[in-house]
C-alpha positions in Angstrom: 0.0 0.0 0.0 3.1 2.2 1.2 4.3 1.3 -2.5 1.5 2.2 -4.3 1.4 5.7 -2.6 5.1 6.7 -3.0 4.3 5.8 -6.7 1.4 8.2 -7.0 3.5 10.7 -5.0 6.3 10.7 -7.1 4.2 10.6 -10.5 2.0 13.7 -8.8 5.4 15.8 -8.2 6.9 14.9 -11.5 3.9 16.0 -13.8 3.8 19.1 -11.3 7.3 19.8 -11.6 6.9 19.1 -15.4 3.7 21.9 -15.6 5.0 24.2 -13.7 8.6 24.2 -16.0 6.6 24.6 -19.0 4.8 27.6 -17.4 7.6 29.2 -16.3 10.3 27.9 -18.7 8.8 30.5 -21.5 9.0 33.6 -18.7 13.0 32.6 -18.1 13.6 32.4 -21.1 12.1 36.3 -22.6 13.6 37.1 -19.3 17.5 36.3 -20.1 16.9 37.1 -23.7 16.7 40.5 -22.9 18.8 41.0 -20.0 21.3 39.0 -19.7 20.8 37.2 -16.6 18.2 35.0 -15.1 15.1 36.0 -12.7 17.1 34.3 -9.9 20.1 36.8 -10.1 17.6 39.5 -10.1 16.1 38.1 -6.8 19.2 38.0 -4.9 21.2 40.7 -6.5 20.6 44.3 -5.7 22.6 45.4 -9.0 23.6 48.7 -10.2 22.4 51.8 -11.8 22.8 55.3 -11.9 21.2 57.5 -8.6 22.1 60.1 -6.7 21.2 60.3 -3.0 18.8 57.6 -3.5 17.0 59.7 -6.3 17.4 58.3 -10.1 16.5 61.2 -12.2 15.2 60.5 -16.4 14.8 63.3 -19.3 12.2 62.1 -21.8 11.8 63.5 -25.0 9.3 63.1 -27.5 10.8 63.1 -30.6 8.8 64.1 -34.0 10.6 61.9 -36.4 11.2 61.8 -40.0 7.7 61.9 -41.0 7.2 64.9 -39.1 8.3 69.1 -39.4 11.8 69.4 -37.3 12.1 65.4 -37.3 14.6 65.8 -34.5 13.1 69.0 -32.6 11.4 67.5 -28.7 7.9 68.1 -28.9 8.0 67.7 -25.2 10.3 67.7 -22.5 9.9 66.2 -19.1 12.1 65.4 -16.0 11.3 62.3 -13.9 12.7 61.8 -10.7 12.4 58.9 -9.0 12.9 58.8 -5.2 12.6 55.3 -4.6 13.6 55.6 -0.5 10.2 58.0 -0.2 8.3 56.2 -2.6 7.4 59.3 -5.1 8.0 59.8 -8.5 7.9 63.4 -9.4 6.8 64.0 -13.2 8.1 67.9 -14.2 6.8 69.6 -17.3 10.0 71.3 -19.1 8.9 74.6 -21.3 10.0 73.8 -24.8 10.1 77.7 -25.4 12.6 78.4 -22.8 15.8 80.1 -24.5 19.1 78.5 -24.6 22.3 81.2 -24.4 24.4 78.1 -25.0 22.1 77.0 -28.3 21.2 80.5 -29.3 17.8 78.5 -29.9 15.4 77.0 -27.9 15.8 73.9 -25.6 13.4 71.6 -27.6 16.6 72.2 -30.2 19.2 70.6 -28.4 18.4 67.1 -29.2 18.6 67.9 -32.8 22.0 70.6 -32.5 23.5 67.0 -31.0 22.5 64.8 -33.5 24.3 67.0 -36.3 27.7 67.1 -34.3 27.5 62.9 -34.4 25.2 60.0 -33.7 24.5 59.9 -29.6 25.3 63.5 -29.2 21.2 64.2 -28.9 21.2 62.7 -26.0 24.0 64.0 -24.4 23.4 68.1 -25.5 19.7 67.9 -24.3 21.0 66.3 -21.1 23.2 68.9 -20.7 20.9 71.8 -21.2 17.9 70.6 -19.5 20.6 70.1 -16.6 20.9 73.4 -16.3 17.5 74.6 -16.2 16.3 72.1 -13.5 19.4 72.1 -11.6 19.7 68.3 -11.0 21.9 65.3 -12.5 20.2 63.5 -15.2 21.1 59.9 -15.2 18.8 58.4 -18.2 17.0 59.8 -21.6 14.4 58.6 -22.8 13.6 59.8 -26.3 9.7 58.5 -27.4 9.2 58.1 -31.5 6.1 59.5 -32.6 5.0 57.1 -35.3 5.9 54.5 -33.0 3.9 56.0 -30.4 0.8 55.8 -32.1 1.4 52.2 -32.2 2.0 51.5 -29.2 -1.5 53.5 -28.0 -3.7 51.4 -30.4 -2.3 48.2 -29.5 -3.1 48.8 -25.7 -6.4 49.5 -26.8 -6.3 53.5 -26.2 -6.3 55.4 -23.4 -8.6 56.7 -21.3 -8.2 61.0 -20.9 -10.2 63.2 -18.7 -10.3 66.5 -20.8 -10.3 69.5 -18.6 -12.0 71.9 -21.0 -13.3 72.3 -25.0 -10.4 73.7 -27.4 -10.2 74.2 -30.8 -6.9 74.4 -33.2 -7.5 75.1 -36.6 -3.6 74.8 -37.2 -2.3 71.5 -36.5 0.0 70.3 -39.2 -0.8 67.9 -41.5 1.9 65.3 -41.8 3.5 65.3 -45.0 2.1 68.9 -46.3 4.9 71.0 -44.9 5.9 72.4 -48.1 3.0 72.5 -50.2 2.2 75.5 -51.5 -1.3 75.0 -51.5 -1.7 77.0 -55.0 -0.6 80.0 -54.1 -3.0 80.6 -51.1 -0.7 82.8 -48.8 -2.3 81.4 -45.4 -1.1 78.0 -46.7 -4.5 76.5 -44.9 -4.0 73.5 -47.0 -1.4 72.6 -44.5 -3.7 72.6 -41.7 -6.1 70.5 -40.0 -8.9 71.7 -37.4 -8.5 69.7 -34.6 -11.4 69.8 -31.8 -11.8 68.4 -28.3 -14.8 68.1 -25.9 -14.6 68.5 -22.3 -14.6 65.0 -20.3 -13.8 61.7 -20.6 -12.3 60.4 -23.6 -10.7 57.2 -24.6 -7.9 58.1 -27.6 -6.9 56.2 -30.3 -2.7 56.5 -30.8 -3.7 59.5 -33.7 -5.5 61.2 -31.2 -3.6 60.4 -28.3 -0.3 62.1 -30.4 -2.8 65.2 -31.9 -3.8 65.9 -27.7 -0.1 66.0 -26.6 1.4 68.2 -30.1 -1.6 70.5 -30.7 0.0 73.9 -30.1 -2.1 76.5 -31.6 -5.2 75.9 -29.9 -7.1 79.4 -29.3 -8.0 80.5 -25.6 -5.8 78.9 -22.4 -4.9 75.3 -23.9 -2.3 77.3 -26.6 0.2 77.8 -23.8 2.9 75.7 -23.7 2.0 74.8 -20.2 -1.3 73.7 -21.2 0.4 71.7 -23.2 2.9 70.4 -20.7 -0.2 69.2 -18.9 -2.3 67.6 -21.2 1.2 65.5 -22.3 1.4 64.5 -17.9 -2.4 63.0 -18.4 -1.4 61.1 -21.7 2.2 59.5 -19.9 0.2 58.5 -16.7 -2.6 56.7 -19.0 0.0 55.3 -21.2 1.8 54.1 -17.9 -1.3 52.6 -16.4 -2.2 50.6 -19.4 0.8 48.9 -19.8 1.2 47.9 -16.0 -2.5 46.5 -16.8 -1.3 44.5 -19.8 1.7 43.3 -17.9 -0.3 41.7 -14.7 -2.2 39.8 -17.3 1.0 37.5 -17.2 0.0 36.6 -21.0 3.5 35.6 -22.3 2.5 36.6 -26.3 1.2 40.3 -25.2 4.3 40.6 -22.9 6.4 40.2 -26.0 4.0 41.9 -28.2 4.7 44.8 -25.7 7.8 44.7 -25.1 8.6 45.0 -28.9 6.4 47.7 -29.5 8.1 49.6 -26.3 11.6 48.9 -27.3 11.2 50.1 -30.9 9.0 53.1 -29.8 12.0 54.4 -27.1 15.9 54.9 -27.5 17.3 55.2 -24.7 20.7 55.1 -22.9 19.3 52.4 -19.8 20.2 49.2 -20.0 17.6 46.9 -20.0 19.7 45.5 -17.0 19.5 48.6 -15.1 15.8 49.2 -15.8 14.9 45.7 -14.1 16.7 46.0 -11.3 15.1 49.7 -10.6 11.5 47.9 -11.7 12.3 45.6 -8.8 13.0 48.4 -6.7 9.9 49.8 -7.6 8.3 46.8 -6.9 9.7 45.9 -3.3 8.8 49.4 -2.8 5.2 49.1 -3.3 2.9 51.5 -4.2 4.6 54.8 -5.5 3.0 58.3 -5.5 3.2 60.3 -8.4 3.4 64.5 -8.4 2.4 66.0 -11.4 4.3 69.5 -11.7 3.9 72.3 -14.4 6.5 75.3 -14.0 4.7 78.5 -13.5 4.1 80.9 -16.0 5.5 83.2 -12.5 9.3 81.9 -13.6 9.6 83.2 -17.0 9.1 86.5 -18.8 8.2 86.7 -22.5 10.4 89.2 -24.4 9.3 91.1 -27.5 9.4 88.5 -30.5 11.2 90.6 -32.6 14.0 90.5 -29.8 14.8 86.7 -30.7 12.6 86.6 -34.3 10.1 84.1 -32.3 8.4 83.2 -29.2 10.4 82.5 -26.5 10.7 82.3 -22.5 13.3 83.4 -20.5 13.7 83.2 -16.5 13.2 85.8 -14.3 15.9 87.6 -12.8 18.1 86.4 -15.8 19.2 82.8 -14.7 17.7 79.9 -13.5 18.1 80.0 -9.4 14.9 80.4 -8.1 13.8 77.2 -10.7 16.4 75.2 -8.7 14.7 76.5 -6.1 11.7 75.3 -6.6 12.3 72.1 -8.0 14.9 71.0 -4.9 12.2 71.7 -2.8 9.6 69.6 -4.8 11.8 66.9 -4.7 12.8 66.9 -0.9 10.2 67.7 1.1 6.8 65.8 1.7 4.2 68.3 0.9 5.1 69.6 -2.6 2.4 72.5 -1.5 4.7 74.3 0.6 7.1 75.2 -2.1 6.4 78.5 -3.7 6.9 79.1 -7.1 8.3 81.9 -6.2 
């Protein structure tokens, strides 16, 4: 009888053993694929990646690419910094308008300026200058592809925006029309497109989703640049939402499917090394508040366009200081609401 037990026993723990490989075998193996080391090094190893004072601090870009006006220009700018001892991630809207001494252009140029000097050099001039206007170390970029974008929005089945108020823009750019001359119509409204957008709850498509975040001529409050900077906050929160909920679905295929669509959709100087070992930090850390934060309009003056032949911001009181300010404070203390802008 003892026998005949054992015999089930050890037939019961071998097609176990057997199921649960096949489950997991596929996991392991996407896992080292694209790191480099297995799950169980990731478990006991604490590993290494750039931070400073327990803070790990990202620029992303969105990038227009070569379908797009200024292919290389950043459409958006913002810093991320990730305090992973406090638990907060603090998501700051960077002014594309803000005026560069060191470009003699605007900071949304420095990606492109870099690219011309040699292949990497985006990364590294809109590092630097971005730097310098928040006053922290940047240890990642992230720059986002547009076209790829789109994709990546559609196969995550939208996302979900709550609209804060109606706006219209009757000059969004249609892709492709940037030179045509639109028979000698001197507005050149055969470039445009009327774009409008209803108050409330929305779920975009990837076309839509990349028309909210660009649309810069908008009439009434939502054609500021800061406007701007917060409609592209409620698209990168959605976006990030979505794909944490098509993660936990633990559906190998869609994992892939995303991951493919994600690594084609952002360069990047992180490691996919690094970035699981800070996931895993996220991770042990548990849930992780996130601070949405537009610079003030209060920070910046707007010179005469015929100063700089365009549109432009510069800080008050000539340099960046009370921006540093401002941001240190964001980023060290517990209630964000007790920094002044000013």
């Amino acid at each position: 009888m003892k026998s005949k037990n054992s015999i089930r026993l050890t037939v019961f723990f071998i097609l176990f053993l057997g199921l649960t490989i096949l489950f997991i075998r596929p996991y392991y193996l996407f896992f080292k694929k694209i790191t480099g080391i297995s799950p169980i090094t990731l478990f006991l190893s604490g590993g290494k990646y750039k931070q400073t004072e327990g803070k790990i601090n990202f620029l992303l870009l969105g990038i227009a690419g070569d379908n797009y006006e200024g292919p290389n220009l950043s459409d958006f700018i913002s810093f991320l910094s990730l305090d992973l001892k406090n638990k907060k991630l603090a998501l700051i809207g960077i002014p594309r308008d803000i005026w560069s001494n060191t470009l003699q252009d605007k900071i949304n140029s420095a990606y492109a300026y870099g690219e011309i000097k040699k292949e990497g050099g985006g990364f590294l001039l809109a590092k630097a200058e971005t730097e310098a206007v928040v006053g922290q170390p940047i240890h990642y970029v992230l720059g986002v592809d547009f076209e790829k974008f789109e994709e990546l929005v559609d196969y995550l089945g939208g996302i979900d925006i709550n609209i804060e108020r109606d706006f219209d823009d009757y000059k969004y750019p249609i892709k492709g029309k940037e030179n045509d001359l639109c028979g000698g119509d001197k507005e050149y409204k055969c470039r445009y497109q009327h774009l409008s957008f209803k108050k409330g709850w929305q779920r975009l498509n990837g076309d839509l989703a990349l028309k909210f975040v660009r649309s810069r001529n908008a009439e009434g409050e939502e054609g500021s640049d800061f406007a701007r900077n917060k409609r592209q906050q409620k698209v990168l929160i959605a976006l990030y939402e979505k794909i944490l909920t098509k993660i936990k679905t633990l559906n190998i295929k869609k994992i892939e499917s995303l991951y493919s669509l994600l690594d084609k959709a952002i360069k990047r100087d992180l490691s996919n090394k690094e970035a699981v070992y800070i996931g895993k930090k996220i991770v042990f850390s548990g849930d992780v508040k996130i601070d949405r934060i537009i610079l003030s309009e209060d920070f910046f003056t707007i010179p005469p366009i015929s100063r700089y032949g365009k549109y432009v911001l510069l800080p008050k009181e000539g340099d960046f200081f009370l921006i540093h300010q401002y941001i240190n404070c964001v980023l060290n203390v517990e209630n964000n609401n007790s920094c002044t802008s000013l």
